[in-house]
C-alpha positions as CSV (number, residue, x, y, z in Angstrom):
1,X,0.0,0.0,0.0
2,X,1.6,3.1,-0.9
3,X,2.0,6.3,1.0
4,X,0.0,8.5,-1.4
5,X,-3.0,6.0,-1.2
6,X,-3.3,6.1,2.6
7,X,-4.3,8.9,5.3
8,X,-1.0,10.6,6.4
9,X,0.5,8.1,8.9
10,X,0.2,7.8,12.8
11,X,3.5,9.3,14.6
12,X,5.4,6.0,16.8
13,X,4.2,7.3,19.7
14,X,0.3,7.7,18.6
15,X,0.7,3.7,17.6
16,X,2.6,3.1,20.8
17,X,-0.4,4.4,22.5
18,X,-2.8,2.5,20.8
19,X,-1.3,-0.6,20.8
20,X,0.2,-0.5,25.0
21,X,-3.7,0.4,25.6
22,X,-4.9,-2.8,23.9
23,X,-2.2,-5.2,24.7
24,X,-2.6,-4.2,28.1
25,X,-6.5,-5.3,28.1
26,X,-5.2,-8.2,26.4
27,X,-2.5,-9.5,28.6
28,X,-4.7,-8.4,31.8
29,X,-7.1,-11.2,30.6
30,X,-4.1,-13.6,30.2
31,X,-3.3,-13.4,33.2
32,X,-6.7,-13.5,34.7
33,X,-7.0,-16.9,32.8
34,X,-3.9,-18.2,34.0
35,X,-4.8,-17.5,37.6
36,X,-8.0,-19.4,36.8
37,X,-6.2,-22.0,35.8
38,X,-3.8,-21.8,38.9
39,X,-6.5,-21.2,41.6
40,X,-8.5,-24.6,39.9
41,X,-5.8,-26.9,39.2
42,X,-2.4,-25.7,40.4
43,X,0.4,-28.0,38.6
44,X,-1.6,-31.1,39.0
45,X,-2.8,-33.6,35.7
46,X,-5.2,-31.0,34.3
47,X,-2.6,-27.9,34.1
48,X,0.4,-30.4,33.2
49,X,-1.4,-32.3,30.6
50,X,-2.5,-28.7,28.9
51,X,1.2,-28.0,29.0
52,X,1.9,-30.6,26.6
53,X,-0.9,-30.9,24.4
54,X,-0.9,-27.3,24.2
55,X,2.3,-27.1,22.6
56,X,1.9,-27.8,18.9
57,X,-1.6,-26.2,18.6
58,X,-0.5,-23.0,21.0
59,X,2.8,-22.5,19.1
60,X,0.6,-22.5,16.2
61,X,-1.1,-20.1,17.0
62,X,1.4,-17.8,18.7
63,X,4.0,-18.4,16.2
64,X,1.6,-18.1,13.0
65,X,-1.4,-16.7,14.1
66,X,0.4,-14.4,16.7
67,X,1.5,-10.7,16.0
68,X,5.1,-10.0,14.8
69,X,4.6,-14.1,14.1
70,X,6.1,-14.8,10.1
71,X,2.7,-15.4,8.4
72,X,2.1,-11.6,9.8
73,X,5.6,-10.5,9.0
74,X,5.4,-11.9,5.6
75,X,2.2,-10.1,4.6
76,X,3.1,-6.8,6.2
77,X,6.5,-6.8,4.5
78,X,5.0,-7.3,1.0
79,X,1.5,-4.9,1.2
80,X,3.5,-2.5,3.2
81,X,5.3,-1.7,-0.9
82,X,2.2,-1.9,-2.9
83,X,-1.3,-0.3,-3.8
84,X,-4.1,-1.4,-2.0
85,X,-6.3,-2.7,-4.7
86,X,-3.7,-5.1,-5.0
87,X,-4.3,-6.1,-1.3
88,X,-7.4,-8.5,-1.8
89,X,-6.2,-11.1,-4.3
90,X,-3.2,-11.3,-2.7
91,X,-4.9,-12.2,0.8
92,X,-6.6,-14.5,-0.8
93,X,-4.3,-16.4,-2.6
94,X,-2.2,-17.0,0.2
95,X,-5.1,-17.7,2.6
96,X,-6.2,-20.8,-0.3
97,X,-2.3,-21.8,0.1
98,X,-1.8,-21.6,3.8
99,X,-5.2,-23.2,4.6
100,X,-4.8,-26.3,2.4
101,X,-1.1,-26.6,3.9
102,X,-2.6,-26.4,7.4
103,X,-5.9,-28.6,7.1
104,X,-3.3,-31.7,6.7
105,X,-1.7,-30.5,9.7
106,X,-4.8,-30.7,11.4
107,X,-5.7,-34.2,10.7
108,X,-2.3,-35.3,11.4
109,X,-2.6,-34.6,14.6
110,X,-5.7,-35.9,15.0
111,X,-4.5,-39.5,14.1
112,X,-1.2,-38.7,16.0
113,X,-2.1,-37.2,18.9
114,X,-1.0,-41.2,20.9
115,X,2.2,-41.0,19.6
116,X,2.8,-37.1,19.9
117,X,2.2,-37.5,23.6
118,X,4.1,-40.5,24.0
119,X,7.3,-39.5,22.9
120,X,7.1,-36.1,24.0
121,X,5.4,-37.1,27.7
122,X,7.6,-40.1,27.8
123,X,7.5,-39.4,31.9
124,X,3.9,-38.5,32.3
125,X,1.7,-40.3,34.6
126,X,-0.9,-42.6,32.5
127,X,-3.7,-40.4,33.9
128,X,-2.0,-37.2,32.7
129,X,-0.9,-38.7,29.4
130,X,-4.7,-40.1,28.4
131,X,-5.7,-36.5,29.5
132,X,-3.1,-34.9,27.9
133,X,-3.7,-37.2,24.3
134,X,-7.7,-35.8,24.7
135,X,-7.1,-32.5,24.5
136,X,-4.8,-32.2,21.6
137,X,-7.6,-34.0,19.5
138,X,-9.9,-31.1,20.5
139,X,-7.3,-28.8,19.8
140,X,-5.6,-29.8,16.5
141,X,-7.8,-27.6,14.5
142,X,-6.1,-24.6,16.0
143,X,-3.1,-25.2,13.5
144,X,-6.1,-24.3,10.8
145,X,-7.2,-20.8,12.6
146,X,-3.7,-20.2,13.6
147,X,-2.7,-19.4,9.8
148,X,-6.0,-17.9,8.9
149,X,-5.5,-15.3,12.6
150,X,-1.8,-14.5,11.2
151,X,-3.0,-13.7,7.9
152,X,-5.4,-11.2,9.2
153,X,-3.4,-9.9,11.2
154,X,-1.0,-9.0,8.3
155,X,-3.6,-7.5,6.3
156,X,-4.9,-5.1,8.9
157,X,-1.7,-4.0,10.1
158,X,-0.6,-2.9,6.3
159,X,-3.8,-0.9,6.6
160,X,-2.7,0.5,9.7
161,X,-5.1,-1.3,12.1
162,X,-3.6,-1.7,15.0
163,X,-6.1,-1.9,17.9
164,X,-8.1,-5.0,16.8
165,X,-4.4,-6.8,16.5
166,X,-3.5,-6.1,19.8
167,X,-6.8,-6.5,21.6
168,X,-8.3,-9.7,19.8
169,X,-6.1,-12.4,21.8
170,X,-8.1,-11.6,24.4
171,X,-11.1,-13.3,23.1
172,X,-8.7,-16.6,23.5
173,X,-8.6,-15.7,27.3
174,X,-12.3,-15.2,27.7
175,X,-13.6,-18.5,26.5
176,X,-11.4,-20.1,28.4
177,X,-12.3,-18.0,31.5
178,X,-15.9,-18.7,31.2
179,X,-15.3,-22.4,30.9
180,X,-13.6,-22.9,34.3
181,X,-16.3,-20.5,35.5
182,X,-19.1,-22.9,34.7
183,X,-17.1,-25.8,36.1
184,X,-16.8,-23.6,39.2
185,X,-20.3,-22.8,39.3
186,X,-21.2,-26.7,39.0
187,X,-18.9,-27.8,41.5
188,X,-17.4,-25.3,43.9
189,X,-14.4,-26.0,46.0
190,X,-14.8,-29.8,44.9
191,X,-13.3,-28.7,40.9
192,X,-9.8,-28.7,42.5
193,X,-10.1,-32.7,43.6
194,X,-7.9,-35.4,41.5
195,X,-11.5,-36.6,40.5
196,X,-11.6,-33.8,38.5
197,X,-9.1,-33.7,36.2
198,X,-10.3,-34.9,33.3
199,X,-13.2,-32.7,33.0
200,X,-11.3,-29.7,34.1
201,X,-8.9,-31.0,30.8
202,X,-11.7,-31.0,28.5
203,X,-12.7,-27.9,29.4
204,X,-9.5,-26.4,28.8
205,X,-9.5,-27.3,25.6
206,X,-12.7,-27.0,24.0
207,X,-12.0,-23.2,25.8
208,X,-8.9,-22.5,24.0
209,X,-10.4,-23.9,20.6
210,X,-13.6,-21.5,21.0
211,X,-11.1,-18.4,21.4
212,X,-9.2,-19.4,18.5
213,X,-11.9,-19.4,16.6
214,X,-13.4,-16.3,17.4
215,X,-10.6,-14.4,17.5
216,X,-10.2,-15.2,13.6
217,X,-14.3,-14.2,13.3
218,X,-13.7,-10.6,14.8
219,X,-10.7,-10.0,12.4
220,X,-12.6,-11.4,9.5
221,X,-15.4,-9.1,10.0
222,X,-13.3,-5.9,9.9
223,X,-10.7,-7.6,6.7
224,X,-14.4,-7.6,5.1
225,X,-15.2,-4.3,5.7
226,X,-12.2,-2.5,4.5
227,X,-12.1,-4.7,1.1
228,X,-8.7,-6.3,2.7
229,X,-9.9,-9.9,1.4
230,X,-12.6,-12.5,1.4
231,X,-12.6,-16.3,2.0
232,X,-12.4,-16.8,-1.7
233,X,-10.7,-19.4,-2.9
234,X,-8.1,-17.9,-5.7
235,X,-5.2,-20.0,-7.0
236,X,-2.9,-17.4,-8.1
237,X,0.0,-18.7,-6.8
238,X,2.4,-17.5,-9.6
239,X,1.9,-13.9,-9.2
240,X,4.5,-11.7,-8.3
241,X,3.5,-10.8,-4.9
242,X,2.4,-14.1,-3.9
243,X,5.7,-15.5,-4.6
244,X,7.4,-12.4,-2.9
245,X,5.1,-13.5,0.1
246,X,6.3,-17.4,0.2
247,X,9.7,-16.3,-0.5
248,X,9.9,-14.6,2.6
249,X,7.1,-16.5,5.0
250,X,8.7,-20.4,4.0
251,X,11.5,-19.6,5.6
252,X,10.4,-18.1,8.1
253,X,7.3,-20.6,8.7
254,X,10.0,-23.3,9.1
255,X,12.3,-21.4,11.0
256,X,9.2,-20.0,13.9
257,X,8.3,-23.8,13.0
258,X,11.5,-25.7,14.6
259,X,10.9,-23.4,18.4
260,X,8.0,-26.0,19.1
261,X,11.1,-28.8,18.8
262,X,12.9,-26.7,21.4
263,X,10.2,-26.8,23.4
264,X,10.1,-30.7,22.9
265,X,13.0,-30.7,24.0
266,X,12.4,-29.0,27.2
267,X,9.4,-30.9,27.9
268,X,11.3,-34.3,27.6
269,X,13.6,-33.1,29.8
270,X,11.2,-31.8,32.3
271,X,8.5,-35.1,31.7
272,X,10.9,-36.5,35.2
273,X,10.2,-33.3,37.3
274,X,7.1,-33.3,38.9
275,X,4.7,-29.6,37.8
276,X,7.7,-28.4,35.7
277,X,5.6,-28.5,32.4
278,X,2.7,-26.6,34.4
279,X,5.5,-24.3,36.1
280,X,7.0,-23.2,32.7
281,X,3.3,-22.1,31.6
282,X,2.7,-20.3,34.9
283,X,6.4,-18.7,34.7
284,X,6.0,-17.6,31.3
285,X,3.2,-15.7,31.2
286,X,4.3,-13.5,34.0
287,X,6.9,-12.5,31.3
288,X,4.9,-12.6,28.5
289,X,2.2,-9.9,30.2
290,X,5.2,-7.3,30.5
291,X,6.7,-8.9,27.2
292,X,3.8,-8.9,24.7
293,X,2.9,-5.4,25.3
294,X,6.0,-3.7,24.9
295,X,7.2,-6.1,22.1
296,X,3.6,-5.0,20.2
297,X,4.6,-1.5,21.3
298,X,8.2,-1.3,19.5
299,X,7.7,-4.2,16.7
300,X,4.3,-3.3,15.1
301,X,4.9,0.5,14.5
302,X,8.5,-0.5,13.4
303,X,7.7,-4.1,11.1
304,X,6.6,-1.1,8.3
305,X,9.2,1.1,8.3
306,X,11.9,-1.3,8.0
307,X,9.9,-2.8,5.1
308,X,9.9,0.6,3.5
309,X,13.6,1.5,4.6
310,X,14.3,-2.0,2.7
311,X,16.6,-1.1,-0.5
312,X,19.8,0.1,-0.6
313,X,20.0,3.7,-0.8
314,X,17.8,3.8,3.0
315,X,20.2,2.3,4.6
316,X,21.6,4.3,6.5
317,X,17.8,5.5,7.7
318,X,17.3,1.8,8.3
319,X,20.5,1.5,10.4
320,X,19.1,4.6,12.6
321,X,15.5,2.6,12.8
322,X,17.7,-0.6,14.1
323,X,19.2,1.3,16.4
324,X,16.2,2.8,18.1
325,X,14.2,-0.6,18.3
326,X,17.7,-2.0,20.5
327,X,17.5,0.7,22.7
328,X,13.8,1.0,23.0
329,X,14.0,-2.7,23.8
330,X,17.2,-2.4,26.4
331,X,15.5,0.7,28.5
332,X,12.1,-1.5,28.8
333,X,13.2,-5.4,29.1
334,X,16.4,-4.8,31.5
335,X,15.5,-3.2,34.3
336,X,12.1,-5.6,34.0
337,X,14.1,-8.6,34.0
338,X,16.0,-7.1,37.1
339,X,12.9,-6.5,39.0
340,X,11.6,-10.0,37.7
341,X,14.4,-11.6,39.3
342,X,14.6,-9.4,42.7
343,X,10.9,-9.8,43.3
344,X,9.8,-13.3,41.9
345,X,8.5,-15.3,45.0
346,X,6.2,-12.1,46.4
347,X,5.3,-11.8,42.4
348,X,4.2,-15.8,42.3
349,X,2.5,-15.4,45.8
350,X,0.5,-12.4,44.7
351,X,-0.7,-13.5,41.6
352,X,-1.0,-17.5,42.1
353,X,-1.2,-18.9,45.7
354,X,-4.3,-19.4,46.1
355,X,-6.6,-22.6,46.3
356,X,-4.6,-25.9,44.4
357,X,-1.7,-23.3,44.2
358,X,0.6,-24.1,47.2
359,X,3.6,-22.9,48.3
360,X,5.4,-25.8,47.0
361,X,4.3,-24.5,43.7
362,X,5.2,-21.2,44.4
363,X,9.1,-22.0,45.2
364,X,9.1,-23.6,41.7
365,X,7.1,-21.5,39.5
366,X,9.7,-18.6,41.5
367,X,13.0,-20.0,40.3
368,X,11.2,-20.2,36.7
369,X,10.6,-16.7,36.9
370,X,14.0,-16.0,37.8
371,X,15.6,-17.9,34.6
372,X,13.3,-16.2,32.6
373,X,13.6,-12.3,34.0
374,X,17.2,-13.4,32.8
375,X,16.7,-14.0,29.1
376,X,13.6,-11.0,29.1
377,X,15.8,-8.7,26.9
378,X,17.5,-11.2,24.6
379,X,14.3,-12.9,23.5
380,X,12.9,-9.7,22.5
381,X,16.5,-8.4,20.7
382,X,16.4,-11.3,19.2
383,X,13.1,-10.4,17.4
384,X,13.9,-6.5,16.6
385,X,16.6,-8.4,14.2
386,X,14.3,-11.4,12.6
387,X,12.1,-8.6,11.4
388,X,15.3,-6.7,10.0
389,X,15.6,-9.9,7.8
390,X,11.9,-10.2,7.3
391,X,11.8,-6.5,6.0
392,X,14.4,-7.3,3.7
393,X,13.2,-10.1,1.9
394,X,15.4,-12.4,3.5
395,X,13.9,-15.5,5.5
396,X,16.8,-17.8,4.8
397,X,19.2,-16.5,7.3
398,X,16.7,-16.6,10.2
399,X,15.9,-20.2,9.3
400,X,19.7,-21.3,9.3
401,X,20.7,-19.8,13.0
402,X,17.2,-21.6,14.1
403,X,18.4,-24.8,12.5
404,X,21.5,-24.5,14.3
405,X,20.4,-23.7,17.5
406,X,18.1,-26.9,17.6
407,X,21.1,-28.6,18.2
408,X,22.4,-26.4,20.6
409,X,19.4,-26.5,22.7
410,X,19.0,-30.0,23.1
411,X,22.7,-29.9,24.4
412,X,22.4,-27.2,26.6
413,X,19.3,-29.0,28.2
414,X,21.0,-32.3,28.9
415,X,24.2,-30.3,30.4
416,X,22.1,-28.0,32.3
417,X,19.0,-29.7,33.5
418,X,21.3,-32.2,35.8
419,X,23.0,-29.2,37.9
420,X,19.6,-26.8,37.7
421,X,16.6,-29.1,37.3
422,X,13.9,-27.4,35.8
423,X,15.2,-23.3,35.7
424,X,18.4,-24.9,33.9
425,X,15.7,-25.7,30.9
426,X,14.7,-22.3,30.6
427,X,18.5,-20.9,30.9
428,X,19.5,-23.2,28.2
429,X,17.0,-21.5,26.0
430,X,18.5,-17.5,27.1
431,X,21.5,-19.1,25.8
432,X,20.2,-20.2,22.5
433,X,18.9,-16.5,22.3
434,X,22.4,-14.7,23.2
435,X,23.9,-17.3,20.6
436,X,20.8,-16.0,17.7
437,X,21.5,-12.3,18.7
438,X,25.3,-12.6,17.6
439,X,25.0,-14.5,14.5
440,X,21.8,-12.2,13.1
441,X,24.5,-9.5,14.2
442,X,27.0,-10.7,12.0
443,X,25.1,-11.9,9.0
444,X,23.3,-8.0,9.1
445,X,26.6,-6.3,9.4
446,X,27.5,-8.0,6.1
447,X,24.3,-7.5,4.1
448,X,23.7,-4.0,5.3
449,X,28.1,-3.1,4.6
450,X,28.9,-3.0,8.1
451,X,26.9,-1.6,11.4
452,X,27.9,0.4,14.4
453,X,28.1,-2.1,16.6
454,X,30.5,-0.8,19.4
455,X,28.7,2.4,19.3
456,X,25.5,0.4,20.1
457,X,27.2,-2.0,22.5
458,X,27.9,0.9,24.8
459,X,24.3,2.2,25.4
460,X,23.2,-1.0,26.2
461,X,26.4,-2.3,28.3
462,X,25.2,1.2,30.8
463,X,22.0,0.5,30.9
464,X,22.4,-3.4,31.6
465,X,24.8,-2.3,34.5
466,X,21.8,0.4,35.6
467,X,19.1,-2.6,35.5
468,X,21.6,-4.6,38.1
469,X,21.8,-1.7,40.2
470,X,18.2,-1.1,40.1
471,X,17.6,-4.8,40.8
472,X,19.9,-5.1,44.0
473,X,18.3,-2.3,44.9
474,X,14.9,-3.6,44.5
475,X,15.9,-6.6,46.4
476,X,17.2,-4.6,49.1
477,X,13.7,-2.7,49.3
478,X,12.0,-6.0,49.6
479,X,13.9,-7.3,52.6
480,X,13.3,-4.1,54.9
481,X,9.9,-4.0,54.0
482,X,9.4,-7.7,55.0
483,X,11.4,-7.2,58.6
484,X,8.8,-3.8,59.1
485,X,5.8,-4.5,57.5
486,X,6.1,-8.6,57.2
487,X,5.1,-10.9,54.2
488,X,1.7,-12.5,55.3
489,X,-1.5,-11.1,54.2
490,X,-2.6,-9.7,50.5
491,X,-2.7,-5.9,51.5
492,X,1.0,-6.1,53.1
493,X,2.3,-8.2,49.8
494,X,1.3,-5.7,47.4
495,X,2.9,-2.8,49.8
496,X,5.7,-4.6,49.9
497,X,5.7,-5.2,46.1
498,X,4.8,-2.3,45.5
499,X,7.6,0.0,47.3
500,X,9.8,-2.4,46.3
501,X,9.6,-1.8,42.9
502,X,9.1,1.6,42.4
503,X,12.3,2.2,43.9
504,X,13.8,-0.1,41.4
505,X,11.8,1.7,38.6
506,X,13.3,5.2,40.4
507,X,16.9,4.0,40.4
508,X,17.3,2.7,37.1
509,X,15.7,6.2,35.9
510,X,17.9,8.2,37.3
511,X,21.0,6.3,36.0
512,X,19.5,5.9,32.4
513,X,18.6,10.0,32.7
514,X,22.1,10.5,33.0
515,X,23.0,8.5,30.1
516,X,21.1,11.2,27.9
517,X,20.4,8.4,25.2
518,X,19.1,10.3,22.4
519,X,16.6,8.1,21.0
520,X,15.0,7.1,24.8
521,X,15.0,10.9,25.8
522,X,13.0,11.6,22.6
523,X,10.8,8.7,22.9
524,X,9.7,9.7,26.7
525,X,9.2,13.6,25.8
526,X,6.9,12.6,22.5
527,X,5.2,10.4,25.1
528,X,4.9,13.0,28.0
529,X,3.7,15.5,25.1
530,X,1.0,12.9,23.9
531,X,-0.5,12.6,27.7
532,X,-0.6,16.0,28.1
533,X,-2.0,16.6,25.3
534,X,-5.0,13.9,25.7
């Protein structure tokens, strides 16, 4: 869609806005669902079975049907360069060629769902795996909806719609929501007995299949209304943008494709370690709330412009935009990680101990949180520079370093999980991340004749050092809060939480104020100027 065609373009900072406000909504009812989940069935069969029969279907769907996923890249990328009559066959073609792809997928794990569960629950007890086997029947179909969600969600960002991509995933969360409400309702207190579990599984999934499918019905609606593409079949496949689309989202597919086997991996690993698989789901999305925002925040407003910054002679332009999506990502994921790792047991109390949640559960699902506040900055680093690729037509590369770093996973997990137990898992994958960040580093400095790098480093060495600060500091809060105040009670938890990390917050301010790093400085006064303004 070219420039001319479209209303003049919404400053970063008016998208930013947009898209924190949704994401927020969304990831609110994440977590809401996860506590749900928590409060009903802690890490017992229901919650660990959903861990693994969630995996292919949810990766799915939040590796191709997610935002910033390839299948979204991939579209953006190519309408973000052309008119936007051109928009609707194109949709269309490639939602006739991703759908047939993915109805096989489907079926296949359908018939395979035994297997699937066998090799990858190889530890699972035989009530968990039958559970476990259920639910990714229900489930499979997701793999169909999780191509058709990523398409949409490509076609609406190249027209510049950007709340109904970050606020839709809610939907997902709702169904789900209700489901454990009605079992609730039903049963009372009695839904978090062994008895249970299977129906508690069930509904999970049927849940979580609902969602997917509505969130694809709400973003079909508005695709319909703006001309953006119907569910026609067209068979175009030879056209130029078509091919320019596959060129780039293969790759990529294949590439986001092979993170489910390092989860495999994981899982395998973890099968031996009683509520690990339920601990990493728990864990994770108290990263992913902060995460997905501010990753929606700096990646959607920014997927465009590198697509339009794409040929040679915006390079250097393109260099600049690579430089503020580092930064943006180091002042917002480091001192996060640092608090996430000062303040994860009080975190884990205060959002999960409550009815099957225990404090046995809490001590694990802490140390989780702790190996992943680690690898917060790295994961989303990593993805500033996949969409760099992306932008530039090149899907290749990506899939290369992910093919390598299969192998380099599963190695990392066997050395690590022995020392570690379950947190060695999840540090084994911050380490795949560091090892991605350095090769996309080296393969863009050669395609894009040589980047700054040392005058990046530098910035981001300062404000690392300022997140551990901040997070010692943080720490320090927490344990004179908890000798005055104490740590029992809700009211007394959140004070304590709450002081503890707004002096965190305050320190790392202060030391990232006095870096004067141009592109944050700007960022926070277009920000201050857009609330004052509203």
């Amino acid at each position: 869609m070219t420039q001319e065609e479209e209303k003049p373009s919404r400053s970063f900072v008016g998208i930013a806005g947009i898209v924190a406000a949704a994401t927020l909504l969304s990831k609110v009812f994440g977590l809401i669902r996860q506590q749900a989940i928590a409060a009903a069935f802690g890490v017992g069969a229901a919650a660990t079975a959903y861990s693994y029969a969630y995996i292919i279907p949810g990766f799915l769907l939040i590796l191709l049907g997610g935002v910033n996923g390839p299948l979204h890249s991939a579209i953006v990328s190519v309408l973000a360069k052309r008119k936007r009559e051109e928009a609707a066959p194109l949709v269309e073609t490639v939602t006739t060629l991703v759908s047939g792809l993915l109805l096989v997928v489907t079926v296949a794990q359908i018939f395979l769902a035994e297997p699937i569960i066998s090799i990858i629950g190889s530890g699972l007890e035989p009530t968990t795996r039958v559970i476990a086997i259920r639910q990714l029947q229900i489930m499979a179909p997701m793999a169909l909806f999780s191509g058709l969600i990523g398409i949409a969600f490509g076609t609406l960002n190249a027209a510049n719609q950007y709340w109904l991509l970050s606020i839709s995933p809610l939907l997902s969360s709702t169904t789900v929501i209700a489901g454990i409400g009605i079992l609730a309702l039903q049963y009372g207190k009695d839904i978090i007995n062994p008895e249970y579990a299977l129906m508690g599984g069930m509904i999970l999934a049927w849940g979580t299949l609902a969602g997917a499918i509505l969130q694809w019905g709400v973003q079909l609606i508005v695709q319909w209304r703006l001309g953006l593409g119907s569910l026609k079949l067209k068979f175009d496949f030879q056209s130029p943008a078509v091919q320019e689309v596959i060129k780039i989202m293969t790759p990529a597919t294949v590439s986001s494709g092979m993170m489910p086997i390092n989860v495999v991996t994981d899982l395998y690993f973890a099968s031996p370690i009683k509520g690990a698989a339920a601990g990493f789901n728990y864990a994770n999305l108290l990263v992913q709330t902060p995460l997905g925002i501010i990753s929606n925040i700096i990646l959607l407003p920014l997927l465009p412009i590198f697509a339009k910054l794409a040929e040679p002679e915006n390079w250097p332009d393109l260099k600049l935009r690579i430089r503020q999506g580092l930064l943006l990502t180091s002042v917002t994921m480091l001192p996060l990680g640092a608090l996430m790792i000062a303040l994860s047991e009080p975190i884990v109390q205060l959002i999960y101990q409550r009815g099957a949640f225990k404090q046995e559960a809490t001590e694990l699902v802490s140390s989780l949180l702790i190996a992943y506040g680690i690898g917060m900055f790295v994961y989303l680093c990593r993805d500033v520079l996949i969409r760099v690729f992306y932008a530039l037509g090149d899907g290749q590369t990506p899939f290369r370093i992910s093919t390598f770093n299969i192998l380099l996973n599963a190695g990392l997990d066997f050395i690590l999980v022995k020392p570690f137990g379950a947190p060695g898992l999840v540090l084994a994958t911050v380490s795949v991340n560091c090892s991605s960040i350095l090769m996309l580093l080296w393969f863009l400095n050669r395609k894009l004749n040589s980047l700054p790098l040392w005058e990046w480093s530098l910035p981001i060495l300062g404000l690392t050092a300022g997140s551990v600060v901040a997070g010692v500091a943080s720490y320090g809060t927490l344990v004179a809060c908890e000798q005055l105040f104490g740590n029992k009670g809700l009211v007394i938890l959140i004070v304590d939480l709450c002081l503890s990390g707004a002096v965190g917050i305050f320190v790392f301010a202060v030391i990232a104020g006095m870096m004067r790093i141009p592109e944050v400085n700007s960022f926070v006064v277009k920000t201050r100027q857009k609330f004052l303004k509203r």
